[in-house]
C-alpha positions, -999 to +999 in steps of 0.1 A: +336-652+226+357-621+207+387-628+200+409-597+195+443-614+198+454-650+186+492-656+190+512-682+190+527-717+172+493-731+179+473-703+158+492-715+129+476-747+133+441-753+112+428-782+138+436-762+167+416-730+155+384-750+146+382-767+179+384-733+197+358-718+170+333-748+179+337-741+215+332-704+211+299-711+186+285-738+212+285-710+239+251-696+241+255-671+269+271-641+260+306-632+273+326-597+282+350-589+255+382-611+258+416-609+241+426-648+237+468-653+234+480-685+223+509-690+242+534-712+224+551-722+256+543-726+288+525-699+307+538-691+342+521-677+372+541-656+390+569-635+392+587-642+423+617-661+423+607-694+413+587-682+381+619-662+373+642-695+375+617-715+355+617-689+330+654-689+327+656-727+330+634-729+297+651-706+278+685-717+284+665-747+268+650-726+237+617-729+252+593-690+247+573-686+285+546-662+297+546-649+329+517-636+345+523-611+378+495-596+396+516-568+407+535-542+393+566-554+396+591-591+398+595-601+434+567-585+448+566-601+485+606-589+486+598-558+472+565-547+484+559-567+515+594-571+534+606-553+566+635-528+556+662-548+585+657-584+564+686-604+546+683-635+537+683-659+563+708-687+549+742-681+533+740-664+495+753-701+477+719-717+492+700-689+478+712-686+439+688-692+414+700-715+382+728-700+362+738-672+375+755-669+411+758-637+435+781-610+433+814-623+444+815-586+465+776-594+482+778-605+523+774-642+529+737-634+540+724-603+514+703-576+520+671-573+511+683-543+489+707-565+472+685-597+471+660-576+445+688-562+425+701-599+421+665-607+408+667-576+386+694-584+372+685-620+366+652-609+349+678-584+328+705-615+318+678-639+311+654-612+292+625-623+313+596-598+307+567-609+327+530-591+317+529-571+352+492-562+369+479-595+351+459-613+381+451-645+372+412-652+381+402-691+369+429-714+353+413-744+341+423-775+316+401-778+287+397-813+277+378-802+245+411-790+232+437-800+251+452-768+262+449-750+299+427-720+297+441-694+319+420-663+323+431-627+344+412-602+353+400-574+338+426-549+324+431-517+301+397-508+284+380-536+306+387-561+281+399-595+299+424-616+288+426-655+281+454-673+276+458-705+259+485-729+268+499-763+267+519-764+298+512-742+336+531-737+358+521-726+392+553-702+404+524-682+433+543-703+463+538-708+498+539-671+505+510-657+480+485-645+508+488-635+546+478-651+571+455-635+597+441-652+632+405-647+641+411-630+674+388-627+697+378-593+706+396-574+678+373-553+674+369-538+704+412-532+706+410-497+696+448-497+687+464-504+653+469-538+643+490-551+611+507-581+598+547-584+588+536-576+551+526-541+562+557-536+589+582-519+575+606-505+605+601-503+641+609-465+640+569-455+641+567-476+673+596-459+687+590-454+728+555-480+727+547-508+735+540-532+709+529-568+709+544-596+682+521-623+676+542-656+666+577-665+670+591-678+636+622-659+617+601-630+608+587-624+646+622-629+665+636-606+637+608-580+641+611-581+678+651-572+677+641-547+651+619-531+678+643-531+706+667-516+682+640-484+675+635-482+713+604-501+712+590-524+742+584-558+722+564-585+739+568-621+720+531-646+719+548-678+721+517-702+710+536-733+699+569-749+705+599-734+687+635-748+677+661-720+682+691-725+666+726-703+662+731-691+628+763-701+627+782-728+648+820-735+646+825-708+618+802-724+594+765-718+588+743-741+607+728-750+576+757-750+553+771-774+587+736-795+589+735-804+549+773-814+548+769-836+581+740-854+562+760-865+535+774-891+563+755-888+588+717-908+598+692-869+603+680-881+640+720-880+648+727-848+631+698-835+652+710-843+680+745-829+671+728-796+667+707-795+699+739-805+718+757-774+699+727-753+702+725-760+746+759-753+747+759-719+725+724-708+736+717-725+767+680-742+777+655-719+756+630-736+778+638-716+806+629-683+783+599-695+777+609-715+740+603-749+745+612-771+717+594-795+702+601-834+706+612-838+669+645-827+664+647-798+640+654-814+606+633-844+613+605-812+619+612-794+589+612-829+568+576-837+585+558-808+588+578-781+568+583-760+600+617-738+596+636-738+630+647-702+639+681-693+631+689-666+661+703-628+646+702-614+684+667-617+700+674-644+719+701-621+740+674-594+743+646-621+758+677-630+782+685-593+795+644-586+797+643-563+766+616-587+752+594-600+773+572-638+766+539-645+764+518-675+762+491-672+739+463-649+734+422-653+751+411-626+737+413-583+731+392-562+750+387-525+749+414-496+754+437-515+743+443-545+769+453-579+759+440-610+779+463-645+779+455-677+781+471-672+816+448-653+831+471-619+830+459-589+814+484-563+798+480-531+774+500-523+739+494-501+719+501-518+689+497-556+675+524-569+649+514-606+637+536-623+622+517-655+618+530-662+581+516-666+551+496-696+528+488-707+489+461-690+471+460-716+441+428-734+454+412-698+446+417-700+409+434-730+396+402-749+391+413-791+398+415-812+424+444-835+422+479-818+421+465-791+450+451-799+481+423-776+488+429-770+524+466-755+520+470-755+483+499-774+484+507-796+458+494-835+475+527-852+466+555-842+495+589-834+482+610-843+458+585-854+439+550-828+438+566-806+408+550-823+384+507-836+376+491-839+348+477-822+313+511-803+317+505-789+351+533-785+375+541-764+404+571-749+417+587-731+447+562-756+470+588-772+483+589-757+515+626-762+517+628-724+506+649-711+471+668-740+468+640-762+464+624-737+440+655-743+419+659-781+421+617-778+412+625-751+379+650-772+365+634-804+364+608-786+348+625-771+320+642-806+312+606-825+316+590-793+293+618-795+268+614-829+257+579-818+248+587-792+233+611-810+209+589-840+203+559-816+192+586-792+169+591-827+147+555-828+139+543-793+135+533-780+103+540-740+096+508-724+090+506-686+080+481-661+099+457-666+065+442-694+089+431-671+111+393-660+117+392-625+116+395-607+147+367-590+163+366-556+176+353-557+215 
């Protein structure tokens, strides 16, 4: 192993430096050239909102972080992989990360344009620098010496990069890859065919006919956006949905749902809201929406499914702009579409907006904080923030950037009282302990 880079509280320290030496002299086969960074804090993965509120969270607590982003810039899946029409779906005081609230002049539901300046200027406040185009191959604990071993891939002058660390933290989220059906026939379709993270505005489909796969937020929201480009939207409707008002009686439905549960059993609540929702929306069933038998809360408690919160698509399903479809057989040549129905139609494009999923099962290399078929952390909610070795994960919640924030500050207050018990014992050490570095 070359090491080109040793930083950190921990290269100061004489035990720590012979341990990793031994390791490195035990290794027979060789290795590419690698720049090894003692971190003194904790490294983060991830850039997005919840490794941005960790990071502030710890050093509003005097506690150094890392962060590592794959991409090029702090928010990526807002900034890079976001339909131009999207605001935030819940009310800007449900959406703040710690210590610093929205502009008091933002909208109760901000842009998407003023949802990534707020993270700018959060990064700015908090002086979060995260090491951009770092993609994190293999993070593993090393029980030799105690510390996580967190390696990205190859970067400037192909020389990789480990990073040594006490304490990870998993920031990737729910949302870190898309999610893409195996659809029969989609070969053969001969017309273009892209998920939400590659839609940007329905104005290139202006005048077609386009079909929307999946009818979460993203896909009612998509579907409006069409209709409001002079598109011809169709809706797959594969599974039940709950459709609920975005607002009831003034308030926010979810601003109204969280303040009724302060008194309130949540099978009553949901009932409150499906009574509110008939009587605002009418029977969705007759649209083709049926709900499922769980109320919605009860749903989103269970299974993490969000209920849609209607912006307007459920009026264009009503007057026939958008038209339903049960799910798909298969795709079949020029462009024709076969449902599970038996009916056979033509688009001439496919949208799917069938969501995304974790990566972390495809380079954080353990098996008990992560389940390995979602890569979500095994413990539900409020309590799968935190494992072992110094391993914890947040922005998992599936209860969205609220959760993220409840997750990050628990963190920094579990990671703090580390970090102060260790500061008592440590022993300055000056860079004279250092093995000399060695050119790659």
């Amino acid at each position: 192993m070359d090491y080109t880079e040793i930083q950190g509280k921990q290269s100061h320290d004489p035990i720590f430096i012979h341990k990793m030496n031994n390791l490195s002299s035990s290794t027979s086969s060789p290795s590419p050239p690698r720049c090894v960074v003692c971190v003194p804090g904790p490294v983060i993965v991830g850039a997005g909102p919840s490794g941005l509120a960790t990071a502030a969270c710890l050093k509003n607590k005097g506690v150094p972080s890392v962060i590592l982003e794959r991409s090029n810039c702090i928010a990526s899946l807002w900034q890079l992989k976001t339909y131009d029409r999207l605001r935030l779906h819940l009310p800007k005081q449900f959406c703040e990360l710690p210590l610093l609230p929205f502009p008091a002049d933002f909208p109760t539901y901000p842009t998407k344009q003023q949802f990534i300046r707020y993270l700018e200027d959060y990064a700015t406040k908090f002086d979060i620098q995260p090491r951009f185009n770092e993609t994190v191959s293999t993070a593993q604990y090393d029980p030799a010496v105690g510390f996580w071993r967190v390696r990205t891939a190859g970067s400037e002058n192909g020389v990789k990069t480990e990073y040594v660390t006490r304490w990870l933290i998993v920031a990737t989220g729910e949302n870190a890859e898309a999610v893409v059906p195996r659809l029969e026939g989609i070969m053969e379709f001969g017309g273009p065919i892209r998920h939400t993270s590659l839609y940007k505005s329905g104005e290139e489909f202006r005048g077609k006919k386009v079909l929307v796969v999946g009818c979460g937020n993203s896909g009612m929201e998509v579907c409006l956006d069409l209709c409001n480009h002079n598109a011809r939207p169709s809706l797959v409707v594969r599974d039940t949905v709950h459709v609920l008002p975005r607002e009831m009686l003034g308030k926010s439905t979810f601003g109204l749902s969280m303040l009724l549960l302060k008194w309130l059993p949540i099978r009553l609540v949901d009932r409150l809201l499906l009574v509110a929702s008939r009587l605002l929306l009418g029977d969705t069933s007759r649209l083709g929406l049926d709900r499922p038998k769980l109320g919605p809360l009860q749903l989103k408690n269970l299974s993490g499914k969000t209920p849609v919160l209607d912006v307007g698509t459920l009026a264009k399903i009503k007057s026939g702009d958008v038209q339903v479809c049960p799910a798909i057989k298969r795709l079949k040549r020029h462009r024709a579409v076969e449902f599970v129905d038996g009916r056979t139609e033509y688009f001439d494009a496919i949208v799917l907006a069938t969501g995304y999923r974790s990566n972390v099962p495809s380079w954080l290399k353990e098996g008990e904080m992560f389940s390995k078929e979602d890569g979500l952390p095994k413990t539900p909610f409020p309590n799968g923030w935190k494992g072992e070795c110094g391993l914890y994960a947040v922005g998992f919640t599936k209860r969205g950037i609220l959760g993220a924030s409840m997750d990050a500050k628990r963190i920094a207050e579990d990671i703090e009282r580390c970090w102060k018990a260790e500061a008592k014992h440590s022993t300055p050490f000056t860079r004279s302990h250092l093995p000399l570095s060695s050119s790659p």
